[in-house]
mmCIF file of the N, C-alpha and C atoms, coordinates in Angstrom:
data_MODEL
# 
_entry.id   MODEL 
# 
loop_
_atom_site.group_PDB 
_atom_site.id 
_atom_site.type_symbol 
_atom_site.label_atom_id 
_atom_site.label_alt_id 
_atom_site.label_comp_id 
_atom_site.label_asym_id 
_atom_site.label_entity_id 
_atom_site.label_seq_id 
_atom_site.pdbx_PDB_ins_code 
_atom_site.Cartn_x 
_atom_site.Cartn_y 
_atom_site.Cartn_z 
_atom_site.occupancy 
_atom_site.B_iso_or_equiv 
_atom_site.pdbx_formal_charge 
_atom_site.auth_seq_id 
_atom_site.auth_comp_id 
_atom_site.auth_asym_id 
_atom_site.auth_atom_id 
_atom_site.pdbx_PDB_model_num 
ATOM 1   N N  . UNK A 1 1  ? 0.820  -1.199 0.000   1.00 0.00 ? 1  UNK A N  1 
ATOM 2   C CA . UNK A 1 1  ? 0.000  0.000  0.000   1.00 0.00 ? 1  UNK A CA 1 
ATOM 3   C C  . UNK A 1 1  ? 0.867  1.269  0.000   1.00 0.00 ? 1  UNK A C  1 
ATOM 4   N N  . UNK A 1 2  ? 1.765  1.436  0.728   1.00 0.00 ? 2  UNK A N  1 
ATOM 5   C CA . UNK A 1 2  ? 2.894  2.297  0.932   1.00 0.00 ? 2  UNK A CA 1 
ATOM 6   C C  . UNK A 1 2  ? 3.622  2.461  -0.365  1.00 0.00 ? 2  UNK A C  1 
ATOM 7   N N  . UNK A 1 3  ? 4.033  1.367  -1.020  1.00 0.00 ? 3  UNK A N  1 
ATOM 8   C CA . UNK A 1 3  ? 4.927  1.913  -2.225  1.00 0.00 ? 3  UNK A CA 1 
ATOM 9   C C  . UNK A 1 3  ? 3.412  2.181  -3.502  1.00 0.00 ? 3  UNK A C  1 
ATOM 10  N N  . UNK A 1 4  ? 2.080  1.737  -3.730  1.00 0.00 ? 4  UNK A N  1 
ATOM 11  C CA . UNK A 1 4  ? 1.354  2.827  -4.342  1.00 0.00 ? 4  UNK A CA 1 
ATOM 12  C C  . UNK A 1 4  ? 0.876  4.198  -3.590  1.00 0.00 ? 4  UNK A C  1 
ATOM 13  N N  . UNK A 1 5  ? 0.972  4.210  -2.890  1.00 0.00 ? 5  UNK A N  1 
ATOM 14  C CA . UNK A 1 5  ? 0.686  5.943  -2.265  1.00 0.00 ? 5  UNK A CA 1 
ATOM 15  C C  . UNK A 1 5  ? 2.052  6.760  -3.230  1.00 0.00 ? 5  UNK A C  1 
ATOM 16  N N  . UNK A 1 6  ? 3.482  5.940  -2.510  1.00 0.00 ? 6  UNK A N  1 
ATOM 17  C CA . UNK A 1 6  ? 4.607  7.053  -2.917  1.00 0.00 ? 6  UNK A CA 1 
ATOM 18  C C  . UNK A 1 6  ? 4.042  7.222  -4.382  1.00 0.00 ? 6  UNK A C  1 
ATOM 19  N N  . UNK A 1 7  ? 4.155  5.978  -5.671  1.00 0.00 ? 7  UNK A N  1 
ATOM 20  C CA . UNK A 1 7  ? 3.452  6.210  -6.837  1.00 0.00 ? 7  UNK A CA 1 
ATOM 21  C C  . UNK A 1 7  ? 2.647  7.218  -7.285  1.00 0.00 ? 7  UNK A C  1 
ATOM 22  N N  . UNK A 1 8  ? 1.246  7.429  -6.764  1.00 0.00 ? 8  UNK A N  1 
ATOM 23  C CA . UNK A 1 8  ? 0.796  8.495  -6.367  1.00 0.00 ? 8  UNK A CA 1 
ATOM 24  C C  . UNK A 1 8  ? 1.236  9.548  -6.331  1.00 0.00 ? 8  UNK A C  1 
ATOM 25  N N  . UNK A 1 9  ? 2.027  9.903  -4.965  1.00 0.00 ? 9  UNK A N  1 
ATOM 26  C CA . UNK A 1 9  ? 2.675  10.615 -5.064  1.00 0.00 ? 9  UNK A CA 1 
ATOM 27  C C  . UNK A 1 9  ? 3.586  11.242 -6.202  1.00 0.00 ? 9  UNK A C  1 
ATOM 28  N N  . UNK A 1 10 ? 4.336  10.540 -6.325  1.00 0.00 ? 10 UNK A N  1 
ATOM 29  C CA . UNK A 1 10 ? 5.604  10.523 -7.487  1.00 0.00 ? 10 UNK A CA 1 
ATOM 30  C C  . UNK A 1 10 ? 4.753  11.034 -8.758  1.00 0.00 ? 10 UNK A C  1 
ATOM 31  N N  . UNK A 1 11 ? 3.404  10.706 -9.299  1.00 0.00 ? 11 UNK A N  1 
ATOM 32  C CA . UNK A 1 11 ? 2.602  11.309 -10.320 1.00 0.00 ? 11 UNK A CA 1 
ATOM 33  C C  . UNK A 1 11 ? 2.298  12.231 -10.252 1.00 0.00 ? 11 UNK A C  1 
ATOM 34  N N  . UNK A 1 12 ? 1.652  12.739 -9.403  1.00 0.00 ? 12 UNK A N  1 
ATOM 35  C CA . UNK A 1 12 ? 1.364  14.335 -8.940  1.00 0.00 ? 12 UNK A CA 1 
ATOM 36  C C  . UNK A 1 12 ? 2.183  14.826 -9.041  1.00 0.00 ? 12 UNK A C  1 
ATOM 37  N N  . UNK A 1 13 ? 3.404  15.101 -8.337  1.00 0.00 ? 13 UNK A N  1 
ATOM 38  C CA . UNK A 1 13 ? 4.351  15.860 -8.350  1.00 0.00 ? 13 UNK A CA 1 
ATOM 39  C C  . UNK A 1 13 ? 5.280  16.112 -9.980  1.00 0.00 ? 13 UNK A C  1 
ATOM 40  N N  . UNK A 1 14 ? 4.630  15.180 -10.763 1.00 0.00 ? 14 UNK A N  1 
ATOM 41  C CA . UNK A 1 14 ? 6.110  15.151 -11.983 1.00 0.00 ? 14 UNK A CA 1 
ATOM 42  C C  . UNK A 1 14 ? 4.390  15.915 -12.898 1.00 0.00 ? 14 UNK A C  1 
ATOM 43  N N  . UNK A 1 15 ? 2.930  15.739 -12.687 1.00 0.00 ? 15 UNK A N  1 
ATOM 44  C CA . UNK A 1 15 ? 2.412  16.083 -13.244 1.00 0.00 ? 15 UNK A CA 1 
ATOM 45  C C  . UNK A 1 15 ? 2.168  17.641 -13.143 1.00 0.00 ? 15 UNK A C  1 
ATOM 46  N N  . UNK A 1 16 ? 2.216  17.519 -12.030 1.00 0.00 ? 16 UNK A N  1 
ATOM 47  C CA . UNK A 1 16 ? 2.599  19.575 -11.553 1.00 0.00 ? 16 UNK A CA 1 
ATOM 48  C C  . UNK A 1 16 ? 3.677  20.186 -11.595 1.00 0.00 ? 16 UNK A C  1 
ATOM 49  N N  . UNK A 1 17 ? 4.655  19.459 -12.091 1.00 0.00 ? 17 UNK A N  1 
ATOM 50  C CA . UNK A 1 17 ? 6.228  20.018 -12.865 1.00 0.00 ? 17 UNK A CA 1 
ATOM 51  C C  . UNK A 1 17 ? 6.782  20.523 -11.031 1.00 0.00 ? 17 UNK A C  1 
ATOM 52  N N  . UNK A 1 18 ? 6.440  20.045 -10.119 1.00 0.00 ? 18 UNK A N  1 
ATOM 53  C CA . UNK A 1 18 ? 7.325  19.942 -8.726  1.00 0.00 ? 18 UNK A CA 1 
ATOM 54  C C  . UNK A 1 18 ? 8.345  20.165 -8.965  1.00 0.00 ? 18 UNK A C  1 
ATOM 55  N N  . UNK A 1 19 ? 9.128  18.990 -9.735  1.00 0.00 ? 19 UNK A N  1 
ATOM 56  C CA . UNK A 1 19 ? 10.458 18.461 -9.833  1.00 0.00 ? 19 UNK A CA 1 
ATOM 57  C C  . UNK A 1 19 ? 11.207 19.651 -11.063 1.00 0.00 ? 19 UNK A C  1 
ATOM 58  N N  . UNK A 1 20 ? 10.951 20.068 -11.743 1.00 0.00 ? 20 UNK A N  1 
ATOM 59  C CA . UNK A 1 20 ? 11.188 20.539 -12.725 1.00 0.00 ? 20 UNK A CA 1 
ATOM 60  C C  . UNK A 1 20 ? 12.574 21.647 -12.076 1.00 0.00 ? 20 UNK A C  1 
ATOM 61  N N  . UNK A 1 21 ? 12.533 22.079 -11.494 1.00 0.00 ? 21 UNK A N  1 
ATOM 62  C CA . UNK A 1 21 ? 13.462 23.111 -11.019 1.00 0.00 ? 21 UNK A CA 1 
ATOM 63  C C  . UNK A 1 21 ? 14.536 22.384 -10.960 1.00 0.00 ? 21 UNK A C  1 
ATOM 64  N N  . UNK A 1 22 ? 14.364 21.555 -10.121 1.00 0.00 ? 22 UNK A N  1 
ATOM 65  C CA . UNK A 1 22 ? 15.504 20.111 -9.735  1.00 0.00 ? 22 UNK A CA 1 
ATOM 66  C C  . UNK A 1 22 ? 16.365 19.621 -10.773 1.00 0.00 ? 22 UNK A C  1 
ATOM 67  N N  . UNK A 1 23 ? 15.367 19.656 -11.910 1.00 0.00 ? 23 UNK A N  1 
ATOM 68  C CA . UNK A 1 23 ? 15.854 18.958 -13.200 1.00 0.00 ? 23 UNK A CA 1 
ATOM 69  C C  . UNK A 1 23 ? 16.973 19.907 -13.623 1.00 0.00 ? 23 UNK A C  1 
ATOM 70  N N  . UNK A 1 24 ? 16.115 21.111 -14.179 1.00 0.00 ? 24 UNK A N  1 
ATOM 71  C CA . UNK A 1 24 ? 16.831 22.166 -15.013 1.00 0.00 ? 24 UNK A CA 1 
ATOM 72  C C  . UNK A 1 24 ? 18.249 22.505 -13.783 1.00 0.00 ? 24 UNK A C  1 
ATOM 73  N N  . UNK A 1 25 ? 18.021 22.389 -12.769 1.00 0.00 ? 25 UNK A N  1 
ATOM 74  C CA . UNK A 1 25 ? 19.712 22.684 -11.985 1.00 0.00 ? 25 UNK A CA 1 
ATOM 75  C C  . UNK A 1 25 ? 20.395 21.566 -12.421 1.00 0.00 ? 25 UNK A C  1 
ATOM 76  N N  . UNK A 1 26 ? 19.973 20.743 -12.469 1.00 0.00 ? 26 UNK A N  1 
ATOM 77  C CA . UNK A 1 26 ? 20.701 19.225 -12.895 1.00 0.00 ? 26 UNK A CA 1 
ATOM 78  C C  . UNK A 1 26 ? 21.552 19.158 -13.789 1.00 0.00 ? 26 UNK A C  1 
ATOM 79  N N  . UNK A 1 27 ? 20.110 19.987 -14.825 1.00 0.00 ? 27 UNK A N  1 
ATOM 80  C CA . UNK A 1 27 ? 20.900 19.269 -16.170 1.00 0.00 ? 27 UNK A CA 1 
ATOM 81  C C  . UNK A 1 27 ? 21.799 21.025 -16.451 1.00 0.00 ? 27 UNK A C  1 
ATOM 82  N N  . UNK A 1 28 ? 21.651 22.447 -16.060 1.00 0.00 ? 28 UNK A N  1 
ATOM 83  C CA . UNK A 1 28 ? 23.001 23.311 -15.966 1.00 0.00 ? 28 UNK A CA 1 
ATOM 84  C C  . UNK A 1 28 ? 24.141 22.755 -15.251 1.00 0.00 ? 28 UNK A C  1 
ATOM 85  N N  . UNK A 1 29 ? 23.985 22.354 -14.271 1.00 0.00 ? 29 UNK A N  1 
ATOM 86  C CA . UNK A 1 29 ? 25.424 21.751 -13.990 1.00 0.00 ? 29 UNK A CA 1 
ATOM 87  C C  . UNK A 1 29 ? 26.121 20.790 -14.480 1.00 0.00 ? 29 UNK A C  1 
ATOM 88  N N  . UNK A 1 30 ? 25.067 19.825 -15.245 1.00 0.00 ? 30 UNK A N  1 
ATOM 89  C CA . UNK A 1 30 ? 25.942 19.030 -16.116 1.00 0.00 ? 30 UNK A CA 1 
ATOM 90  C C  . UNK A 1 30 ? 26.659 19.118 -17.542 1.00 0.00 ? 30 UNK A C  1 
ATOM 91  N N  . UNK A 1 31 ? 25.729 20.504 -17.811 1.00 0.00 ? 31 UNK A N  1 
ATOM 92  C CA . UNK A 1 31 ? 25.684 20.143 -19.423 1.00 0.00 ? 31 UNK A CA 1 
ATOM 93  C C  . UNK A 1 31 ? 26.578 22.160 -19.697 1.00 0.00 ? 31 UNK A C  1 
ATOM 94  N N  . UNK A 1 32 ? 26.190 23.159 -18.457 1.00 0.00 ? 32 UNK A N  1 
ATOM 95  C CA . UNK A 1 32 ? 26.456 24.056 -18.513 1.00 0.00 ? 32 UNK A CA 1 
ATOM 96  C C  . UNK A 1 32 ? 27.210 24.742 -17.484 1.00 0.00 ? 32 UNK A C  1 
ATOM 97  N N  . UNK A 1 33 ? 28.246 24.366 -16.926 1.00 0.00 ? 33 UNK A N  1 
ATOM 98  C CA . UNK A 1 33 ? 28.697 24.415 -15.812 1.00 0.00 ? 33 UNK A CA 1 
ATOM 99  C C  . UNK A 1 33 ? 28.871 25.486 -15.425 1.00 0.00 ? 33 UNK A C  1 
ATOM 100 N N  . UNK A 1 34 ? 29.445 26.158 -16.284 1.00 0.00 ? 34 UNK A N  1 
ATOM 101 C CA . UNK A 1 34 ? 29.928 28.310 -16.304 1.00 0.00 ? 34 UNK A CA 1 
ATOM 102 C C  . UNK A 1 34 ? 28.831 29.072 -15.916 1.00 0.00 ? 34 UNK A C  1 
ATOM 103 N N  . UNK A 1 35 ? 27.946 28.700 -16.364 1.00 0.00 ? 35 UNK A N  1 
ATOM 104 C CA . UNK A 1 35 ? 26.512 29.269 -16.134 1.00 0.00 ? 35 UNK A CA 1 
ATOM 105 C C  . UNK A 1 35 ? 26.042 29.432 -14.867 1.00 0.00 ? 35 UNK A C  1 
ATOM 106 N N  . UNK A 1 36 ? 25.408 30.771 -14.351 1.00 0.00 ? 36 UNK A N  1 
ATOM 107 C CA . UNK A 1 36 ? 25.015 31.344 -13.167 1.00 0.00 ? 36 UNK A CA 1 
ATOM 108 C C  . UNK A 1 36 ? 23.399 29.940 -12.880 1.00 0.00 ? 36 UNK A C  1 
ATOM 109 N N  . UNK A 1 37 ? 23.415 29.723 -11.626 1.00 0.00 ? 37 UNK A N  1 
ATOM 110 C CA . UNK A 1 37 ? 22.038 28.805 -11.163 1.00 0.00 ? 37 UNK A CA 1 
ATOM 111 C C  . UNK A 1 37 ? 20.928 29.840 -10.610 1.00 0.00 ? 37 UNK A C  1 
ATOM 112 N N  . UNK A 1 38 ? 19.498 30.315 -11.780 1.00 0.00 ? 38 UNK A N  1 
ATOM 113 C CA . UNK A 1 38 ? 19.082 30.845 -11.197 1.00 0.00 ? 38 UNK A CA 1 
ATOM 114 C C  . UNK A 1 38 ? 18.177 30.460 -9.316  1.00 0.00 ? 38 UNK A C  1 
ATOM 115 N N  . UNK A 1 39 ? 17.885 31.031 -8.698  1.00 0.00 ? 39 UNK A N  1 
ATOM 116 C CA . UNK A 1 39 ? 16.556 30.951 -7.943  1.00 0.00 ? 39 UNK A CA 1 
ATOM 117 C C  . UNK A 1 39 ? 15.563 30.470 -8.700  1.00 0.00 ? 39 UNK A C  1 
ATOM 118 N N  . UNK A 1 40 ? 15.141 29.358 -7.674  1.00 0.00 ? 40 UNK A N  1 
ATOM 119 C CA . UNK A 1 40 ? 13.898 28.960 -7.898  1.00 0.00 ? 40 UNK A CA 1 
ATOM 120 C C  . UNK A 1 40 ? 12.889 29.938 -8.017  1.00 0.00 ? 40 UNK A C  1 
ATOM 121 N N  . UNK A 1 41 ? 12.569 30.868 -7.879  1.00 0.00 ? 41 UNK A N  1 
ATOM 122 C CA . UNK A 1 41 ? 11.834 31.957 -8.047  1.00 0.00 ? 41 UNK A CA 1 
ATOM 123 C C  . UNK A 1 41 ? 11.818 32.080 -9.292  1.00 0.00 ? 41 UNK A C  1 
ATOM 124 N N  . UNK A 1 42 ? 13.181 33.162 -9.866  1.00 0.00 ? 42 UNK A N  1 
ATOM 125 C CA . UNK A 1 42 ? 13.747 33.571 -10.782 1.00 0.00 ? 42 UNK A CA 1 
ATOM 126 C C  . UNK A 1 42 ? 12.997 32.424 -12.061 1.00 0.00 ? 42 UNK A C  1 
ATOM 127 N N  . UNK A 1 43 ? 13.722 30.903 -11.952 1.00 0.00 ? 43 UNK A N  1 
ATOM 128 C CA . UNK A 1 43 ? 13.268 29.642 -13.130 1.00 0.00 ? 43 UNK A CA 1 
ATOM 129 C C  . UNK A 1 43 ? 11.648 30.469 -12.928 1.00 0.00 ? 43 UNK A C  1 
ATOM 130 N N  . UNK A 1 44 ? 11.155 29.977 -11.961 1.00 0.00 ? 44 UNK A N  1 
ATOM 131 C CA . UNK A 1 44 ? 9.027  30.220 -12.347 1.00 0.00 ? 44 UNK A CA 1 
ATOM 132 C C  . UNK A 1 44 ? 8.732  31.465 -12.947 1.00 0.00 ? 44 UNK A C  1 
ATOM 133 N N  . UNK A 1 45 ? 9.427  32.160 -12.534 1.00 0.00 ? 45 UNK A N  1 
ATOM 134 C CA . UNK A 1 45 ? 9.378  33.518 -13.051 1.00 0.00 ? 45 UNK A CA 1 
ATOM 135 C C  . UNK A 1 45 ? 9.527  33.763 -14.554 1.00 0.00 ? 45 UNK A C  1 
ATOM 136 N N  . UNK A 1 46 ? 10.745 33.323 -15.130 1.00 0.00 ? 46 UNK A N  1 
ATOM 137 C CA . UNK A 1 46 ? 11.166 32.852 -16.537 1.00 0.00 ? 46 UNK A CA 1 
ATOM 138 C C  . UNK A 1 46 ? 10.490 31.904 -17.332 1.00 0.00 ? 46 UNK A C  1 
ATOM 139 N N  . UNK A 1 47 ? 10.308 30.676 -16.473 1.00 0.00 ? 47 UNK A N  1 
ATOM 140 C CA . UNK A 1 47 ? 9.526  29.777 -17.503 1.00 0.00 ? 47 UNK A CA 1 
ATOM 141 C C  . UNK A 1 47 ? 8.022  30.304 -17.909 1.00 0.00 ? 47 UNK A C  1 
ATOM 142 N N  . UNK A 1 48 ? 7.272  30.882 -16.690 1.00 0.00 ? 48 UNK A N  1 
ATOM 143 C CA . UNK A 1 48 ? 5.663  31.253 -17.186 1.00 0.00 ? 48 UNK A CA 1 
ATOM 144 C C  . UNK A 1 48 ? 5.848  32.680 -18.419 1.00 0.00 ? 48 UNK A C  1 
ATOM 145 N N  . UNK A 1 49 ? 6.647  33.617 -17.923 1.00 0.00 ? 49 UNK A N  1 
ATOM 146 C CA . UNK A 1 49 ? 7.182  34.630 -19.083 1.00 0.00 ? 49 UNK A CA 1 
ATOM 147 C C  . UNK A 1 49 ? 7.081  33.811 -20.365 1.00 0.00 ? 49 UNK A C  1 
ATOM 148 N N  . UNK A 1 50 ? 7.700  32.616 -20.412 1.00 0.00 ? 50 UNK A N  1 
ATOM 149 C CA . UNK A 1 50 ? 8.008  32.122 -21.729 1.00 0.00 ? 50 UNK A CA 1 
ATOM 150 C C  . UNK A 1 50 ? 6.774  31.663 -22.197 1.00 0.00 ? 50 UNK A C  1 
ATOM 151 N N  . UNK A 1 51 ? 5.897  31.155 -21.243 1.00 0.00 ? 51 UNK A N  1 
ATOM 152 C CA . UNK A 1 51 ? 4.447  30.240 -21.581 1.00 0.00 ? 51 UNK A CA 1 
ATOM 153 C C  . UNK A 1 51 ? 3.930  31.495 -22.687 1.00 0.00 ? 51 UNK A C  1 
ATOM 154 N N  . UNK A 1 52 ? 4.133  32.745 -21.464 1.00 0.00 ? 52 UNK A N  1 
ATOM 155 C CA . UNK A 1 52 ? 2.983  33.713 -22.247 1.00 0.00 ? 52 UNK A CA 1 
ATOM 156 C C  . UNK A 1 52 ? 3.229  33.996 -23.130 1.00 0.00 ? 52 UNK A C  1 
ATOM 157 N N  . UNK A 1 53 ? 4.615  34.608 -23.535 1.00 0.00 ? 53 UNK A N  1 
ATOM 158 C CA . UNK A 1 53 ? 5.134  34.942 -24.627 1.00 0.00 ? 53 UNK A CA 1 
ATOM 159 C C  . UNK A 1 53 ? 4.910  34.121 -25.678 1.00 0.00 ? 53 UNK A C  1 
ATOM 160 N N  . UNK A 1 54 ? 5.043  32.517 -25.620 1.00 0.00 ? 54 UNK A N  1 
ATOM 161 C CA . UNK A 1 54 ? 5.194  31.936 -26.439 1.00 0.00 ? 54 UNK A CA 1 
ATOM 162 C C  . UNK A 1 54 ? 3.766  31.118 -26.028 1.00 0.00 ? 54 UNK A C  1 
ATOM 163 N N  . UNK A 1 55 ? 2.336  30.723 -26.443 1.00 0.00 ? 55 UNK A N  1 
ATOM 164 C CA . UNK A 1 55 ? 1.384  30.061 -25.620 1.00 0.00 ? 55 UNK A CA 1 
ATOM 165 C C  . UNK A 1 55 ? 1.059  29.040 -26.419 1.00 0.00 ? 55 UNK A C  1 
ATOM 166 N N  . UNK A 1 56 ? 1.962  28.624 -27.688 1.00 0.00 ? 56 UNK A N  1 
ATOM 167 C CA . UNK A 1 56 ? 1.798  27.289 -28.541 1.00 0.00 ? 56 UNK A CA 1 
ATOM 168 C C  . UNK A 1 56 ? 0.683  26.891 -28.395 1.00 0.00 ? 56 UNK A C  1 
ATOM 169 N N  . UNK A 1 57 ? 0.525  25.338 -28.035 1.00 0.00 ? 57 UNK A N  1 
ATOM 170 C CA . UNK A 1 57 ? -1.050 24.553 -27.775 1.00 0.00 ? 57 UNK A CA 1 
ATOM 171 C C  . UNK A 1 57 ? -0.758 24.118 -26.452 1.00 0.00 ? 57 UNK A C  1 
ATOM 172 N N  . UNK A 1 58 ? -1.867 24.512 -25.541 1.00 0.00 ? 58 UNK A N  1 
ATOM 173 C CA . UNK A 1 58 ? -2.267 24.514 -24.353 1.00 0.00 ? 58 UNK A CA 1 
ATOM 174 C C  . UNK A 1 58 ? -3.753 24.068 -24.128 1.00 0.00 ? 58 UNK A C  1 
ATOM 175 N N  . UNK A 1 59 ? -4.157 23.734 -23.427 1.00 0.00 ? 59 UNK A N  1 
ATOM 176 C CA . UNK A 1 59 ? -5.629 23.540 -23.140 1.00 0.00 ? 59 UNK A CA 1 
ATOM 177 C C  . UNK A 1 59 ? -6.209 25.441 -22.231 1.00 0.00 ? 59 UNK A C  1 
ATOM 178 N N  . UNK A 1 60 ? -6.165 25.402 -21.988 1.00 0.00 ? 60 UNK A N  1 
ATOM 179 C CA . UNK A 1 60 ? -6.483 26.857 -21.424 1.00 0.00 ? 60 UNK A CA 1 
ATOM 180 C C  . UNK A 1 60 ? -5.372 28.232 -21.444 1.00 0.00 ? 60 UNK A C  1 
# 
């Protein structure tokens, strides 16, 4: 029962982009090392800028 809850868990969170910050530090330090790490702020701040700017296909 415990390892489907974490499951659960683990879906929600990757479906609400939780993790996403995590990632993108991940993958600058691996792939961009020189590069300043913004604030988590700063990333939400930047990525929704980009949604709007750019609003491709979205459901709402």
């Amino acid at each position: 029962m415990l390892a489907l809850l974490s499951s659960v868990k683990w879906y929600f969170c990757e479906l609400m982009g939780d993790h996403d910050y995590k990632k993108y530090v991940a993958h600058l330090k691996a792939h961009h090392p020189e590069e300043a790490v913004p604030s988590e702020r700063e990333y939400w701040r930047a990525r929704y800028a980009e949604q709007d700017a750019n609003p491709g296909t979205r459901c709402c």
